[in-house]
LUMTITOR-384884 format. One record per residue (C-alpha): residue number from 1; x, y, z. Coordinates in steps of 0.1 Angstrom, whole numbers, plus 2048, in hexadecimal, padded with zeros to 3 digits. Layout:
<rs>
{NUM, {X, Y, Z}},
...
</rs>
This chain:
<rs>
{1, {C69, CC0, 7E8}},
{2, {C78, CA1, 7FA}},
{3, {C89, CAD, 81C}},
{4, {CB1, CAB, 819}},
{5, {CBC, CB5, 840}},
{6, {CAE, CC5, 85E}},
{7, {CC1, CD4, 876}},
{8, {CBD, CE3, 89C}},
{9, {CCD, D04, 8A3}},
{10, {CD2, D1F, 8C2}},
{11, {CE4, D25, 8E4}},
{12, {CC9, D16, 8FB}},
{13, {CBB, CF9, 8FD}},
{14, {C98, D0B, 8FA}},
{15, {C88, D2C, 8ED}},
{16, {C9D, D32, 8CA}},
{17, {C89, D3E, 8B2}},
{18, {C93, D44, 891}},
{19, {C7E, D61, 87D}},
{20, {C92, D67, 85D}},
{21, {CAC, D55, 845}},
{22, {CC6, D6C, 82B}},
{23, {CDA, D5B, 816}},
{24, {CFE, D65, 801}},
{25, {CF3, D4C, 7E7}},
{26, {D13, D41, 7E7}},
{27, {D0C, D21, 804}},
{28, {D08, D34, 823}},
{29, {CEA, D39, 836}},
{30, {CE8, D51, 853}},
{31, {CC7, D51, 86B}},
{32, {CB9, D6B, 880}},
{33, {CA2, D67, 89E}},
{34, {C9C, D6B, 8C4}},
{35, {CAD, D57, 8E1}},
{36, {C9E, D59, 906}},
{37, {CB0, D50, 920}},
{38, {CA6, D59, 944}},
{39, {C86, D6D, 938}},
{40, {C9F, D83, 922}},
{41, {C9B, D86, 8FB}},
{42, {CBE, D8B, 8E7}},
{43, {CC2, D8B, 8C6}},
{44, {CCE, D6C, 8B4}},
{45, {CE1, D63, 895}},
{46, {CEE, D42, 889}},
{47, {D01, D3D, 86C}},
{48, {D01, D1A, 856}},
{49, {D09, D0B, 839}},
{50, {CF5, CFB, 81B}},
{51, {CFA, CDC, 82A}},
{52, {CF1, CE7, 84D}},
{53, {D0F, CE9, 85F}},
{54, {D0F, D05, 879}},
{55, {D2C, D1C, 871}},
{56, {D23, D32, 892}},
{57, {D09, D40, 8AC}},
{58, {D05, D5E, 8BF}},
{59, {CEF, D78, 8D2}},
{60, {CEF, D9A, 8CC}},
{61, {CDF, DB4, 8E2}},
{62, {CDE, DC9, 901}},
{63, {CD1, DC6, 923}},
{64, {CAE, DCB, 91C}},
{65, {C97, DB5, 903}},
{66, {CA5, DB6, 8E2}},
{67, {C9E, D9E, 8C1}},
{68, {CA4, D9D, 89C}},
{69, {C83, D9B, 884}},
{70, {C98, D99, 860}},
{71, {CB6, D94, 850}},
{72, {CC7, D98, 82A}},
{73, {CE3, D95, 81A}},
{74, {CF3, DB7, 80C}},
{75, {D04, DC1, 7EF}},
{76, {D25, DC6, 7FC}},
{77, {D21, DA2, 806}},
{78, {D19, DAA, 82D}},
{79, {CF3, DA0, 83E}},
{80, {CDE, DBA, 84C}},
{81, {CCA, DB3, 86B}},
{82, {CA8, DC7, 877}},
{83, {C95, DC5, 896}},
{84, {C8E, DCD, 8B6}},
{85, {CA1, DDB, 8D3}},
{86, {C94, DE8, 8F1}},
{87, {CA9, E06, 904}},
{88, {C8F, E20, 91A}},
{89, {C76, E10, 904}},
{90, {C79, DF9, 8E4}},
{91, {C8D, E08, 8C7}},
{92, {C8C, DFC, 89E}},
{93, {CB0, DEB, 89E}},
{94, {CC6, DEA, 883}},
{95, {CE7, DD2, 881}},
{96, {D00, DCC, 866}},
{97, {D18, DAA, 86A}},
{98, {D31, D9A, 856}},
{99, {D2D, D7B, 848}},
{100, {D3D, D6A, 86B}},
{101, {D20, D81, 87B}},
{102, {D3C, D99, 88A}},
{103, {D27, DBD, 88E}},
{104, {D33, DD6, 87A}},
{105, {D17, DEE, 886}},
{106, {CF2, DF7, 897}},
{107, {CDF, E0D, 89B}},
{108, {CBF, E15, 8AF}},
{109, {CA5, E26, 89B}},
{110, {C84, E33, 89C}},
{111, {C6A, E49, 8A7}},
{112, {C64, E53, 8C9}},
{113, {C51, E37, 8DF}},
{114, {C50, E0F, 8D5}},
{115, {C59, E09, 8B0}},
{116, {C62, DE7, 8A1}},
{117, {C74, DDF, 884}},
{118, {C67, DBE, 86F}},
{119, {C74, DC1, 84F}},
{120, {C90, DD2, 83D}},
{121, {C9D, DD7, 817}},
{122, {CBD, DE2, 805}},
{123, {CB4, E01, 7EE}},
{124, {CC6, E0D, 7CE}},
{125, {CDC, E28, 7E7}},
{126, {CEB, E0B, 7F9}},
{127, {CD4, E15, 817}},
{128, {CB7, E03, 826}},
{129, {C94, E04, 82A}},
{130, {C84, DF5, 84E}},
{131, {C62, DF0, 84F}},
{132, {C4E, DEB, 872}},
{133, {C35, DFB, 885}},
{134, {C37, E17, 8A0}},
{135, {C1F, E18, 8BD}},
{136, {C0D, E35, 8D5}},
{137, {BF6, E39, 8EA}},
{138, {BE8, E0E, 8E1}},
{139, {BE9, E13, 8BA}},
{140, {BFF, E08, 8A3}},
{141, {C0A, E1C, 887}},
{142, {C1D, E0D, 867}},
{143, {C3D, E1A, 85E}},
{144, {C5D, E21, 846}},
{145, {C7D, E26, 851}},
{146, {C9B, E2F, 839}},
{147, {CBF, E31, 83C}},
{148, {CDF, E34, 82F}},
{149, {CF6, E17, 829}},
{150, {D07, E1E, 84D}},
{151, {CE5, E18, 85D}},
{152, {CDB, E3C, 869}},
{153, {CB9, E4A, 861}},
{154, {CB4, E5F, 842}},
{155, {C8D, E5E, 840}},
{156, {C73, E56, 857}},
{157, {C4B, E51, 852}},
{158, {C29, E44, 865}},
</rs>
């Protein structure tokens, strides 16, 4: 297809990324990514429309590195974030916004020692399934988290 706009977003002037794009199908778009700013990851949204016009920015996070991997658009018409945040060592992260990207919740999930979370899915229950991968002692394992539609864990497996 033939190009019909390209925009530049973000809160820096360098080191956005953008790692996922949800959608309410209805004309807004909402981006998810990474923003560093003095050697410090946050987690960054930024919400636009179909004819790529920002609508709004932010970073989300704590003191420590933190960064969202995916995003998706829910059925009670909110977007649901995963990723990574890093407390006494780096958590799955799960984040529910409304469509302005006002946090309604999140959680930190996982197992015990680093765990990411790259992908997530809505489920039948109205809860979520995050995907990742969960390391000890230098190897990765694959895993499955599931939870209810508030975002706590139900189900856990390696």
């Amino acid at each position: 297809g033939s190009e019909v706009w390209t925009s530049s977003f973000g809160v820096s002037t360098i080191n956005d990324m953008a790692s996922a794009l949800s959608s309410d199908g209805l004309g807004t778009y909402i981006a998810c990514g990474t923003v560093i700013s003095n050697g410090q990851k946050d987690g960054l949204i930024v919400g636009f429309t179909s004819d790529g016009d920002m609508l709004f920015s932010d970073t989300y996070g704590g003191n420590g590195n933190d960064w969202f991997n995916d995003i998706i658009f829910t059925s009670d018409g909110h977007y649901v974030l995963c990723g990574v945040y890093e407390a006494s060592d780096y958590d799955s992260w799960i984040s529910k916004i409304d469509p302005s990207g006002t946090v309604i919740w999140q959680r930190n999930i996982g197992f015990d020692g680093t765990d990411h979370a790259n992908g997530i899915s809505q489920v039948t229950d109205g809860g979520y399934v995050l995907t990742g991968y969960w390391n000890t002692e230098g190897s990765n394992d694959y895993i499955l988290i599931k939870t209810d539609s508030e975002g706590y864990s139900t189900n856990q497996s390696r």
